[in-house]
ROLUMKE-475537 format. One record per residue (C-alpha): residue in one letter; y, z, x. Coordinates in steps of 0.05 Angstrom, whole numbers, plus 5000, padded with zeros to 4 digits. Each point is the difference from the previous one (the first is absolute). Layout:
REM ROLUMKE-475537
bator rest=a | py=Y | pz=Z | px=X;
...
END
This chain:
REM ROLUMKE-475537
bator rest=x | py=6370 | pz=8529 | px=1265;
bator rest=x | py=5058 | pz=5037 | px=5026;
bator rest=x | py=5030 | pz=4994 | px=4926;
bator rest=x | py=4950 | pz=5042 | px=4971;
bator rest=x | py=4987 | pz=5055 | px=5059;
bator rest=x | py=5074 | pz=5011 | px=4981;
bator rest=x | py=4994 | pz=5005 | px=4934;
bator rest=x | py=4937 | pz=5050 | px=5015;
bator rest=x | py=5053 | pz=5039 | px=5040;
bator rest=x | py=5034 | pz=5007 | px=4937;
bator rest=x | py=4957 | pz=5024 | px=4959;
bator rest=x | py=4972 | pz=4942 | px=4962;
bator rest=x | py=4940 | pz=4992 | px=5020;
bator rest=x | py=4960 | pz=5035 | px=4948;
bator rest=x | py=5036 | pz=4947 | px=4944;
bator rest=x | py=4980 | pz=4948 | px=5057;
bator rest=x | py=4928 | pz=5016 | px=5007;
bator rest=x | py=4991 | pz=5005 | px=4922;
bator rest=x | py=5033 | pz=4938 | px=4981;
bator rest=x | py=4954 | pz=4963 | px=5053;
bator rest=x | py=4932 | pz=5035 | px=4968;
bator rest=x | py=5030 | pz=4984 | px=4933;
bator rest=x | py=5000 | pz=4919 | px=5013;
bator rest=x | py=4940 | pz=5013 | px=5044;
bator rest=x | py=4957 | pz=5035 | px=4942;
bator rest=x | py=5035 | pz=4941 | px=4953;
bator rest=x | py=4979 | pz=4939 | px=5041;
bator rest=x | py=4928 | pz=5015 | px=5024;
bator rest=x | py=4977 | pz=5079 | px=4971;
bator rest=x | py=5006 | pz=5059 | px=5033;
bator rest=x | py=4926 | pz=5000 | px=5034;
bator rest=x | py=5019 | pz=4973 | px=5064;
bator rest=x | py=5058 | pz=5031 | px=5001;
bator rest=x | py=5022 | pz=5025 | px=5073;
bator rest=x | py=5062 | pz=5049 | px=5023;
bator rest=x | py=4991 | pz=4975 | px=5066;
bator rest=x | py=5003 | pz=4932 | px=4981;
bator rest=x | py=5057 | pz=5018 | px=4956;
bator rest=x | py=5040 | pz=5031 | px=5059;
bator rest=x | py=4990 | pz=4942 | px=5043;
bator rest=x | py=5024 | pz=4956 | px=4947;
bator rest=x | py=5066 | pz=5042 | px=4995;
bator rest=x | py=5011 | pz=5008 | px=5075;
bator rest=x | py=4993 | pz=5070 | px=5007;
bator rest=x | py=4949 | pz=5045 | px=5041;
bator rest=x | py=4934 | pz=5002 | px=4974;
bator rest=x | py=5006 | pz=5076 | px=5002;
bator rest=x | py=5071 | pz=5000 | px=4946;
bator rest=x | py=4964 | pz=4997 | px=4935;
bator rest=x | py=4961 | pz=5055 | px=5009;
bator rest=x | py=5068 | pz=5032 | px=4995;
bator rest=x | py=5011 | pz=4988 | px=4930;
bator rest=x | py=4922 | pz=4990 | px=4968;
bator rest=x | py=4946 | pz=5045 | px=5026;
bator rest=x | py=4955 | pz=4947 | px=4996;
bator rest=x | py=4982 | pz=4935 | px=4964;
bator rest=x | py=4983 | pz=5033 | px=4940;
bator rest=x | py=5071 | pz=5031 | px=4997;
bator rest=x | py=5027 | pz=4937 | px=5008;
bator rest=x | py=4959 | pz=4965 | px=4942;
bator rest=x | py=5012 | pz=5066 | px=4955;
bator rest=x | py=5077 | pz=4984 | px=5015;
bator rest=x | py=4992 | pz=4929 | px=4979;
bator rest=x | py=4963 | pz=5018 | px=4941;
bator rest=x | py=5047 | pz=5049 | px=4981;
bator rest=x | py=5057 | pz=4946 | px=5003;
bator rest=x | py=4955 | pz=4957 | px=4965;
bator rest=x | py=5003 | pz=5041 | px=4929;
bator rest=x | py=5069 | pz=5014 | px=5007;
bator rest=x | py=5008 | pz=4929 | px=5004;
bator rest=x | py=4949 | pz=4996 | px=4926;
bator rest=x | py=5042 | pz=5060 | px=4976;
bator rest=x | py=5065 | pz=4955 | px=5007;
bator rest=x | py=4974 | pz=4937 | px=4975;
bator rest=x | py=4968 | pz=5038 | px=4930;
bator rest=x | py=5074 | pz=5034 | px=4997;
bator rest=x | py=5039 | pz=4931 | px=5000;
bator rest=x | py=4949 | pz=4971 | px=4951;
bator rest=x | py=5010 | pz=5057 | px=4951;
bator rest=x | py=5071 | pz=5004 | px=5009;
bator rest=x | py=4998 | pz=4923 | px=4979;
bator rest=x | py=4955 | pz=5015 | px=4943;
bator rest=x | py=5041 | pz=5067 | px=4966;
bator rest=x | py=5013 | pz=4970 | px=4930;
bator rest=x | py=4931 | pz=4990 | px=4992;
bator rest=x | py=4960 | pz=5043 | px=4951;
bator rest=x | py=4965 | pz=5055 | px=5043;
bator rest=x | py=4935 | pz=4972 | px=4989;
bator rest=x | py=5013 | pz=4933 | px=5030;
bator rest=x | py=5029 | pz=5036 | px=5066;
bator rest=x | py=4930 | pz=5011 | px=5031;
bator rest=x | py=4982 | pz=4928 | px=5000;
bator rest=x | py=5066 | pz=4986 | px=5033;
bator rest=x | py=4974 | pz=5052 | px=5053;
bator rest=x | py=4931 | pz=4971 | px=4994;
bator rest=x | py=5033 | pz=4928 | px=5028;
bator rest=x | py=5033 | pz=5037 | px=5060;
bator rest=x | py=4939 | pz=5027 | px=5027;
bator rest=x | py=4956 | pz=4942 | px=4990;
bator rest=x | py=5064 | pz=4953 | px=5024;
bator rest=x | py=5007 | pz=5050 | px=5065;
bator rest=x | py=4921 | pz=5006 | px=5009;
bator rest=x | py=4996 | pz=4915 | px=5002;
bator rest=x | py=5060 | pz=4993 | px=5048;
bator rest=x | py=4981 | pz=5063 | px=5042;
bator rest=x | py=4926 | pz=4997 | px=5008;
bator rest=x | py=4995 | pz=5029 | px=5064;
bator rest=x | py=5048 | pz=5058 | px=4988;
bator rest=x | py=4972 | pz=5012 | px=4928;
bator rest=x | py=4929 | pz=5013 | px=5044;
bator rest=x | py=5023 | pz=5036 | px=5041;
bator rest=x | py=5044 | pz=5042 | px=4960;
bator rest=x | py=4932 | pz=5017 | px=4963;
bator rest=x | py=4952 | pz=4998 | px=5046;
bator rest=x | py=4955 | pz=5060 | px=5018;
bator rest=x | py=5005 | pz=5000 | px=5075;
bator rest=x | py=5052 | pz=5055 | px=4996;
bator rest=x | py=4976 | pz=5040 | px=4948;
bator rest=x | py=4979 | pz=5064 | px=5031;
bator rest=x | py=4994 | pz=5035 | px=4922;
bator rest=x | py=4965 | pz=4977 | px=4937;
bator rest=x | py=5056 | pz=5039 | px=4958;
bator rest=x | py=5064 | pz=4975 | px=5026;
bator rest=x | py=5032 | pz=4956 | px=5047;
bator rest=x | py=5019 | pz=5007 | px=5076;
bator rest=x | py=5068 | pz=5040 | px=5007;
bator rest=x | py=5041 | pz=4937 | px=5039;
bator rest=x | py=4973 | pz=4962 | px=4928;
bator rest=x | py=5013 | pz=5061 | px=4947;
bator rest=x | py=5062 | pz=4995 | px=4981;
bator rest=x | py=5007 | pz=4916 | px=4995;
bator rest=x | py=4944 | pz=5004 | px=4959;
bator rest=x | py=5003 | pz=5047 | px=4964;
bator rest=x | py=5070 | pz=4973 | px=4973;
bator rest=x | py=4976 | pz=4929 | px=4986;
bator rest=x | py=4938 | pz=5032 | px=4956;
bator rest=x | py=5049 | pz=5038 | px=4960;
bator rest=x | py=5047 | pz=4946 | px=4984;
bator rest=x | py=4936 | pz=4968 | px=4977;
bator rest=x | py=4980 | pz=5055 | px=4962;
bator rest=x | py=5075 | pz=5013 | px=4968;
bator rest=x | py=4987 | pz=4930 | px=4972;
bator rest=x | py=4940 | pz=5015 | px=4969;
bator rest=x | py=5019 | pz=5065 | px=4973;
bator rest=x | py=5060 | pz=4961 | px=4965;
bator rest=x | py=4954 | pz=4955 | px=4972;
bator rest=x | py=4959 | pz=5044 | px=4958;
bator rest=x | py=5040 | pz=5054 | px=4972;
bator rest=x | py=4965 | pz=5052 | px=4969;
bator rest=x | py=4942 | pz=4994 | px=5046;
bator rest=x | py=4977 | pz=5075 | px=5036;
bator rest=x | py=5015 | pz=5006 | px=5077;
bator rest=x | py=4928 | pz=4986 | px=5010;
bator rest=x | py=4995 | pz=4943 | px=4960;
bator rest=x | py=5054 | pz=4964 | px=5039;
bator rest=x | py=4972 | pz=5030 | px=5067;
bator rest=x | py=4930 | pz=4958 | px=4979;
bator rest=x | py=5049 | pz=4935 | px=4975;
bator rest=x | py=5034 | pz=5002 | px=5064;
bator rest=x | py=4935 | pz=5010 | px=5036;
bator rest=x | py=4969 | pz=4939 | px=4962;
bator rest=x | py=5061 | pz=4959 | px=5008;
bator rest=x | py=5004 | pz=5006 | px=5074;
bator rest=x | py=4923 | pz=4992 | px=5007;
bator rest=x | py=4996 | pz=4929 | px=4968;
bator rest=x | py=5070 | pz=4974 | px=5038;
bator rest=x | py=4975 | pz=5025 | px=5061;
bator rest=x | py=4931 | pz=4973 | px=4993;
bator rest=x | py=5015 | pz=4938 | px=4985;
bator rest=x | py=5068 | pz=4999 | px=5057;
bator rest=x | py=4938 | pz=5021 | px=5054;
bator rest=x | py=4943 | pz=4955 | px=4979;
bator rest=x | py=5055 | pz=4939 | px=5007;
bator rest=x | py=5034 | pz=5029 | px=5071;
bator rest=x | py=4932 | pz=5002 | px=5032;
bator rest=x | py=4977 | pz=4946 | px=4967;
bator rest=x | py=4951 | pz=5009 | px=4959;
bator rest=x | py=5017 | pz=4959 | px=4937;
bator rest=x | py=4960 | pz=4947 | px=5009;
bator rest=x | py=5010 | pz=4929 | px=4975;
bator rest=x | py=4938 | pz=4999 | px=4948;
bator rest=x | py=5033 | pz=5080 | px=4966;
bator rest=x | py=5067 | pz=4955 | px=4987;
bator rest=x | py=4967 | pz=4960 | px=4950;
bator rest=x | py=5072 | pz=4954 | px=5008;
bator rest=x | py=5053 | pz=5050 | px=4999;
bator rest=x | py=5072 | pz=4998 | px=5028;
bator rest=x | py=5014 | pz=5057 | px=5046;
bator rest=x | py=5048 | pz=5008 | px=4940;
bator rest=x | py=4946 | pz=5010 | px=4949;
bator rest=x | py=4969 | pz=5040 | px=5033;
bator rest=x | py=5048 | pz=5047 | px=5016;
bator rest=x | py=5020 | pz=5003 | px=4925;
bator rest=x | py=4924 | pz=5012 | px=4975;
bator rest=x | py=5000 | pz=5057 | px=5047;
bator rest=x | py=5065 | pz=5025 | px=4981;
bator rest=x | py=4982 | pz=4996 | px=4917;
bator rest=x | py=4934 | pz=5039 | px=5020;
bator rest=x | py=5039 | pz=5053 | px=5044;
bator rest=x | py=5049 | pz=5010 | px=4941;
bator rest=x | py=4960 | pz=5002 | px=4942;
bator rest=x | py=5007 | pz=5059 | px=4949;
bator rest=x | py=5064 | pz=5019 | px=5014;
bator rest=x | py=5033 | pz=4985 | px=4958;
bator rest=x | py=4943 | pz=5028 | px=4948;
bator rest=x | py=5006 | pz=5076 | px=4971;
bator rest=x | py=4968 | pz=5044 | px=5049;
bator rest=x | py=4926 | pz=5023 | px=4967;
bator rest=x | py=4997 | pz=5077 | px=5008;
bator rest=x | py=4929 | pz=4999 | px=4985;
bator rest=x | py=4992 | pz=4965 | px=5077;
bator rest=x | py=5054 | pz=5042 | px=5031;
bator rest=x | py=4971 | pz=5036 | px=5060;
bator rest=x | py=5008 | pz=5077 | px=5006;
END
């Protein structure tokens, strides 16, 4: 107890706090999550979080925040192990990080795209932007490397339908809605591989200007 009220006295406490909602959100969700749980936990006054999160919210924007810098750093090392590969093979690499960091993260991964702090249909909260918006455009770098030639929209709708059919299918199995009778037999390995082949398909095909939007 008296370790960490020291540690609070210098400064740490924020890191602290966050690290404890991190495993917290990891282990069981975030629903139940409590700061004044939390606090008593650490050993400090119920009252000391407040001094670093507004609320509970703040707290589970901060962990979701750390939770796609965390995705942005896992897609980096994969591609950085996957840079003699053609440029159309790099998304599938990607593709494997996200569905690997969606099956060992499930509770992060839902909360990190949940709706309970979206307070706009048009963009994410501002404690969220910025994470987010980085790990979308490494996605969407990918993409755009792996159909050259295509228009900016055209990649802007591939990147769109890429992400929509990863993330479907990473959500569906985090909350657990892949039921045993849709598996029809598959590995978790199979499965992630059908949904990868589907969420790369045509790109590595000409780009039709007759479906080009705008």
């Amino acid at each position: 107890m008296w370790a960490m009220v020291e540690r609070y006295h210098h400064g740490d406490l924020r890191a602290v706090l966050l690290a404890a909602a991190m495993a917290e959100v990891e282990a069981v969700g975030h629903a139940d999550l409590s700061m004044r749980v939390l606090a008593q936990r650490l050993g400090v006054s119920v009252a000391a979080p407040y001094r670093h999160f507004t609320d509970r919210d703040a707290l589970l924007r901060a962990v979701a925040a750390e939770g796609f810098v965390a995705m942005g750093t896992a897609a980096r090392e994969a591609m950085a192990q996957a840079h003699l590969l053609p440029a159309v093979e790099r998304p599938r690499v990607g593709a494997r990080s996200f569905l690997q960091f969606a099956r060992t993260r499930p509770n992060l991964f839902l909360l990190m795209f949940g709706t309970a702090f979206l307070t706009s249909r048009d963009d994410p909260p501002a404690a969220l932007s910025a994470p987010a918006t980085a790990a979308f455009e490494q996605m969407r770098a990918r993409v755009a490397a792996a159909c050259p030639g295509a228009s900016p929209n055209e990649i802007a709708g591939r990147a769109i339908a890429y992400w929509s059919t990863l993330h479907g299918f990473a959500t569906l199995r985090a909350e657990g809605r892949l039921w045993r009778f849709m598996q029809e037999g598959l590995s978790e390995a199979q499965m992630e591989e059908l949904v990868i082949d589907a969420a790369v398909a045509g790109f590595s095909a000409p780009p039709d200007p007759s479906r080009s939007p705008g």
